[in-house]
C-alpha positions in Angstrom: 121.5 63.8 36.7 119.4 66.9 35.5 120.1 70.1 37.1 117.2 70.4 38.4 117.3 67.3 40.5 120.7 68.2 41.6 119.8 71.3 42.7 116.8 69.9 45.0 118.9 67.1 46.3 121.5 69.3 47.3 119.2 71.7 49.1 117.8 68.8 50.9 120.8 67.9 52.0 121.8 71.2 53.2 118.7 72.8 55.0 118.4 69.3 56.8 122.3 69.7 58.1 123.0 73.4 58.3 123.5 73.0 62.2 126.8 71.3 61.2 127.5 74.4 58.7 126.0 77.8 59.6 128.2 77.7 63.0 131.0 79.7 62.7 133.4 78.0 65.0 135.5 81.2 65.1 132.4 83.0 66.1 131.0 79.8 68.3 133.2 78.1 70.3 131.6 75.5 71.2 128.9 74.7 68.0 125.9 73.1 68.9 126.5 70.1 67.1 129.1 69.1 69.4 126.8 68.1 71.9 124.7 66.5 69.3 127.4 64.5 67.6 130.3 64.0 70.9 131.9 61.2 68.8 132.3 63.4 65.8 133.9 66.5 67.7 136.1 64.5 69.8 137.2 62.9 66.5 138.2 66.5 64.8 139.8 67.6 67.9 141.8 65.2 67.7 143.3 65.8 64.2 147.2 65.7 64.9 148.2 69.5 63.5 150.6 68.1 60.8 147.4 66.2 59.5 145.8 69.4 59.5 146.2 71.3 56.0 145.8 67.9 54.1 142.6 67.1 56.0 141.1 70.9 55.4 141.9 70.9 51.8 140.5 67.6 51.0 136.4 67.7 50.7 136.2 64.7 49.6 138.3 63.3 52.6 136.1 65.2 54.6 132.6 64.5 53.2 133.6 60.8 53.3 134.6 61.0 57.4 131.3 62.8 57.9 129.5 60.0 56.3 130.5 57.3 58.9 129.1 59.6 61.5 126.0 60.5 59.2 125.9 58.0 56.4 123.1 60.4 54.3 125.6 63.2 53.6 127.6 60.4 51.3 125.3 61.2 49.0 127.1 64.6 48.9 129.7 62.7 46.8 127.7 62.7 43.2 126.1 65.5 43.9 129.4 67.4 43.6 131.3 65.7 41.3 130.8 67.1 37.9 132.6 66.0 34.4 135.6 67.5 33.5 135.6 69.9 30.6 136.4 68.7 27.0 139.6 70.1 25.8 140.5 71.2 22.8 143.6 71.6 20.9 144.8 75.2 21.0 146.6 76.9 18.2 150.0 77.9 19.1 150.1 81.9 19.9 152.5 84.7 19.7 154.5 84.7 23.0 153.6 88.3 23.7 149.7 87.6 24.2 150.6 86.1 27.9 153.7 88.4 28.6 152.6 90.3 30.9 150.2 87.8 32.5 151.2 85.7 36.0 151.9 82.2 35.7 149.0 81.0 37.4 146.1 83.4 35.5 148.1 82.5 32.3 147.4 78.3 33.3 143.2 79.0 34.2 143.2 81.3 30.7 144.5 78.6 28.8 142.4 75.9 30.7 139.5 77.9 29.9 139.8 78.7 26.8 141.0 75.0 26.2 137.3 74.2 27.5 135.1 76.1 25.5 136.4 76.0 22.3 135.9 78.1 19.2 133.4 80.9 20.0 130.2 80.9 17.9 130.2 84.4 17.2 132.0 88.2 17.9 133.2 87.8 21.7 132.3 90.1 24.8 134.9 89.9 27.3 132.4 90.5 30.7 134.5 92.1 33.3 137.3 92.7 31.6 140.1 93.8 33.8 143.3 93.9 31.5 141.7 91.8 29.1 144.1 88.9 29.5 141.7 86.2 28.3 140.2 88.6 25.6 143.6 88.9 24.3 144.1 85.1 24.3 140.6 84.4 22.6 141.4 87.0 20.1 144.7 85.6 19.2 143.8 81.7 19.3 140.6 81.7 17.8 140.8 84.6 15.5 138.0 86.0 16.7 137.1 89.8 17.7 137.0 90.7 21.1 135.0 93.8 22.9 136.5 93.5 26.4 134.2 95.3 28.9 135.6 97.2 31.8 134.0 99.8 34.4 138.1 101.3 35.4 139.1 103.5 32.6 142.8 102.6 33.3 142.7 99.3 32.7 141.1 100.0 29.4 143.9 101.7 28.6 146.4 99.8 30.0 144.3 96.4 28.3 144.3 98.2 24.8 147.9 98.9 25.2 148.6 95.0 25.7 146.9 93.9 22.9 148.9 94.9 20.5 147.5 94.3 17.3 144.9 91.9 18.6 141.4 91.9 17.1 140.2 92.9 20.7 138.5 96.2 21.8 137.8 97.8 25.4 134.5 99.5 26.1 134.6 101.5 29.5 131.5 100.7 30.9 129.6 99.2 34.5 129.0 95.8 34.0 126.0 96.5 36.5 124.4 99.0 34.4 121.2 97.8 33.0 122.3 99.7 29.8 125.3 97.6 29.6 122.9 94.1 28.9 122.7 95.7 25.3 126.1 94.6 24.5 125.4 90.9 25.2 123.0 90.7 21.8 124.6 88.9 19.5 127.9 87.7 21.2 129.6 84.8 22.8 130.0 85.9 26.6 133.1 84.7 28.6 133.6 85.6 32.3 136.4 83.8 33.6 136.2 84.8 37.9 133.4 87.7 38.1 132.1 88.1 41.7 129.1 88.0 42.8 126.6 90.6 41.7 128.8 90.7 38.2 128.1 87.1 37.2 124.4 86.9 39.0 123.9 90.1 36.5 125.5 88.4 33.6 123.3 85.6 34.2 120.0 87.8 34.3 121.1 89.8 31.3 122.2 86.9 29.2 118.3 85.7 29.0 117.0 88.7 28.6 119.1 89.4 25.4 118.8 86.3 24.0 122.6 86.1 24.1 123.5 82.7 22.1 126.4 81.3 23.8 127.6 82.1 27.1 130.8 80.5 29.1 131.1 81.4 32.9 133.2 80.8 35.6 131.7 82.4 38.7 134.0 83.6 41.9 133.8 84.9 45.6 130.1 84.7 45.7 129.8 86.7 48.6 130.3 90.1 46.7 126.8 90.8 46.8 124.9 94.0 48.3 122.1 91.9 48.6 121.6 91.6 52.3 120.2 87.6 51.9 121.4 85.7 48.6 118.0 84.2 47.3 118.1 81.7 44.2 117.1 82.2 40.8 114.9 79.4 40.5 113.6 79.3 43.8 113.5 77.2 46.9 114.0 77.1 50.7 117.4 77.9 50.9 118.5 81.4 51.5 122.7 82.4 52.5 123.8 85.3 54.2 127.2 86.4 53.6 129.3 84.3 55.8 127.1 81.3 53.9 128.4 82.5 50.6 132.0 82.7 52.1 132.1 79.5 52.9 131.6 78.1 48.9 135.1 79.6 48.4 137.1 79.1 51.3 139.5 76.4 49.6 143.1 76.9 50.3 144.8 74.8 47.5 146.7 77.6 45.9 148.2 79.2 49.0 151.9 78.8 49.8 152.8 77.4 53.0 153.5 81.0 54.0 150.1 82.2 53.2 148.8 79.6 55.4 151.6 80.1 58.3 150.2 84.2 58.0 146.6 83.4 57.7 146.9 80.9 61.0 148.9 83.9 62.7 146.1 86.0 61.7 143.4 83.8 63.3 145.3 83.4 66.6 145.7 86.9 67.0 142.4 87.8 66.3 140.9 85.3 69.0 143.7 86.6 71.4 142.2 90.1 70.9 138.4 88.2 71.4 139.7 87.0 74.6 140.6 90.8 75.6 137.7 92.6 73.9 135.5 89.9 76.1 137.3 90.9 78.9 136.6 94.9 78.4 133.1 95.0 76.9 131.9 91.7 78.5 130.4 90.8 75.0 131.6 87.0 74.1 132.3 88.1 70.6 133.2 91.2 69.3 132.8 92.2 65.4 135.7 93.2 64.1 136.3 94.8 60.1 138.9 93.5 57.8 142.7 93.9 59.3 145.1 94.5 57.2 147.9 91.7 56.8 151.0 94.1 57.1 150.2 94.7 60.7 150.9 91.0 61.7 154.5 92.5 60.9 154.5 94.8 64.1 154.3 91.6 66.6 151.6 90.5 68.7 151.6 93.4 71.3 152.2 96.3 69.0 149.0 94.5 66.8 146.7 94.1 69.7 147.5 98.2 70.6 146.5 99.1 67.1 143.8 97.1 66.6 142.3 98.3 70.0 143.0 102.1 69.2 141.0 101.3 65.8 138.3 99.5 67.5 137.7 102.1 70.7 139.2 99.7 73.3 140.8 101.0 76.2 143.9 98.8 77.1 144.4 98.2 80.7 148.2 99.2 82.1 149.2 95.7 82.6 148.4 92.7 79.8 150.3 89.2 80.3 150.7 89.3 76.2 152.7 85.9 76.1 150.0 84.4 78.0 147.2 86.1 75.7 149.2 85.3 72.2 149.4 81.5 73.8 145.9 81.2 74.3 144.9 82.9 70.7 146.9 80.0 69.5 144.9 77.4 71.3 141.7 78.7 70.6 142.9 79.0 66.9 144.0 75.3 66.7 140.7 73.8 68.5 139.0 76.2 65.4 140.8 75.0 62.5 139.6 71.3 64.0 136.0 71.7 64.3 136.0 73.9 60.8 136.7 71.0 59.6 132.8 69.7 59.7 131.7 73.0 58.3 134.6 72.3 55.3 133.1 69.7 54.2 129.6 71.6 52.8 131.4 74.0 50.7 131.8 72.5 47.3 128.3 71.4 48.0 127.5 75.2 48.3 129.1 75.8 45.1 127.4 73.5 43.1 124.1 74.7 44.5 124.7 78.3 43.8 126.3 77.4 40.2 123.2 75.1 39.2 120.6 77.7 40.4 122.5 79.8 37.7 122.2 77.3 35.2 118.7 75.9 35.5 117.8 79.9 35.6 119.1 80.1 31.7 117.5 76.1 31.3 114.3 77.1 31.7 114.9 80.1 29.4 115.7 77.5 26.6 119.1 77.3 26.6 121.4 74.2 26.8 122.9 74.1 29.7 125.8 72.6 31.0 128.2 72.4 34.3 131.6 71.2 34.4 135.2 71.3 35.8 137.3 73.7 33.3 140.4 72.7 35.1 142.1 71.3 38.6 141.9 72.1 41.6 145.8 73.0 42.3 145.1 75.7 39.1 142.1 77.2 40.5 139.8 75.9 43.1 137.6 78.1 41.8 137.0 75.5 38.6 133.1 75.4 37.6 132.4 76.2 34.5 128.7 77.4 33.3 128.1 76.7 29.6 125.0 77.6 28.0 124.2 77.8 24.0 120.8 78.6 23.0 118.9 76.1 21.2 
């Protein structure tokens, strides 16, 4: 399938079915589509709650069930699957080049890196951080490595880790026009740049003819563009909670993280049920919380929160009544999500193929793939591009 059919089909698919998608149950209790589609709510509300994490983190599972209430969206199926990476033999390295690198990072590097084989020419590290997968180019392939990085610590800190590695760190904003120079000439890797940093990368890789260029793109919604609009053109326009929903796999969270993260969502639609109470408004906006208030219990929570938010708590609040209902409101949440869940690999692909067919029709040879599993990274699309 050619990108550019890809990228059409899955549009289609998408514009014609964003009513099952752009509601936020969270936000919406009570999605439109429910009324539209009875069967198919009463079906996810009826997801027994030790089904529950299996069914959410399986898209497949869930693009399949869809497709016997709306057989069309099977065709979501190809349109998302994508061949998996060749992998290459990697020469054995110095134990110190992943010292200091977490087991998990350490598995994508070498997956990656596994993936796109020997670099055609001097490497630029985009986005640097510590330069963990500079370092492990450098020392694999035997190749030098400029690793650029906007914090001037972790240039120093990166530089430090190398240790003796053919790999230098430039300090500079990878968002800086003046920073396209250094693509000229070099091999690109991003492994995980967000947003605006690998929608740049994109744009600047074209512009300075940059001859091969390996990217795996991340959290999507780091963008100050108010309304994501592709590349290449076309209908289909996200706002941020569209572009949060490409990346809202869970299949490298610990059962705690997801036993905090459901605490988290029952507390905050507690607190909705309150807020509604005090302002009248049915849904009240609400900035990031942090996660080590959960640690203060549910009362002590909903008092900070509301001090925070310029809420004024009446005297009396039946709080293990209100926690109670947060939770039921969370658990008929997680069930209807689970129509929205099933459109966000499809997301992905779109957003990933605009990318490509962007450098395709600039001449390069473009590629998508899968650099590794799931369980490793669900963030596991890989943009190759060599120019011809």
């Amino acid at each position: 399938m050619s990108l550019q059919s890809r990228k059409v089909e899955l549009e289609r698919l998408l514009l014609n079915h964003a009513g099952l998608w752009r509601p936020q149950p969270f936000k919406d209790p009570k999605p439109a589509w429910c009324e539209v589609y009875p069967a198919l709510a009463a079906e996810a509300l009826s997801v027994p709650e030790a089904a529950l994490d299996a069914r959410a983190a399986d898209t497949p599972g869930l693009i399949r069930w869809l497709a016997r209430h709306l057989p069309e969206l099977a065709a979501l199926l190809p349109l998302t699957s994508l061949p998996v990476a060749p992998h290459h033999t990697l020469p054995a390295v110095a134990p110190h080049v992943h010292s200091h690198v977490p087991w998990r990072k350490q598995a994508q590097i070498e997956a990656f890196t596994a993936a796109i084989g020997a670099p055609r020419a001097p490497v630029l590290e985009w986005c640097a951080g510590l330069g963990h997968l500079g370092r492990s180019l450098a020392a694999t392939w035997q190749r030098p490595v400029l690793s650029l990085e906007i914090d001037p610590a972790l240039c120093v800190r990166g530089a430090a880790l190398s240790r003796g590695q053919d790999q230098h760190f430039l300090q500079a904003d990878a968002l800086d026009p003046a920073s396209a120079r250094y693509l000229e000439d070099r091999h690109t890797v991003a492994l995980h740049a967000c947003g605006d940093l690998h929608r740049r990368l994109v744009i600047a890789a074209g512009e300075q003819r940059c001859p091969a260029l390996d990217l795996a793109p991340c959290c999507y919604y780091r963008t100050t563009l108010p309304v994501y609009r592709p590349l290449t053109g076309g209908a289909l326009c996200l706002n941020h909670d569209d572009l949060r929903l490409a990346v809202t796999d869970t299949a490298t969270a610990t059962p705690r993280q997801r036993q905090r993260s459901r605490q988290a969502m029952a507390w905050k639609l507690a607190f909705q049920v309150l807020a509604g109470e005090l302002t009248g408004r049915p849904y009240h906006p609400l900035k990031p919380v942090p996660e080590a208030w959960l640690a203060t219990g549910f009362e002590a929570w909903c008092r900070r929160l509301a001090a925070r938010e310029g809420l004024h708590l009446p005297a009396a609040v039946a709080w293990p009544a209100l926690e109670a209902e947060g939770y039921a409101r969370a658990g008929r949440v997680r069930r209807l999500e689970l129509v929205r869940l099933a459109f966000r690999r499809a997301l992905e692909v779109w957003l990933v193929a605009d990318l490509a067919l962007h450098l395709e029709h600039l001449g390069y040879r473009v590629w998508l793939s899968s650099f590794c599993p799931e369980s490793v990274t669900p963030r596991n699309l890989l943009l190759s591009a060599r120019l011809a």
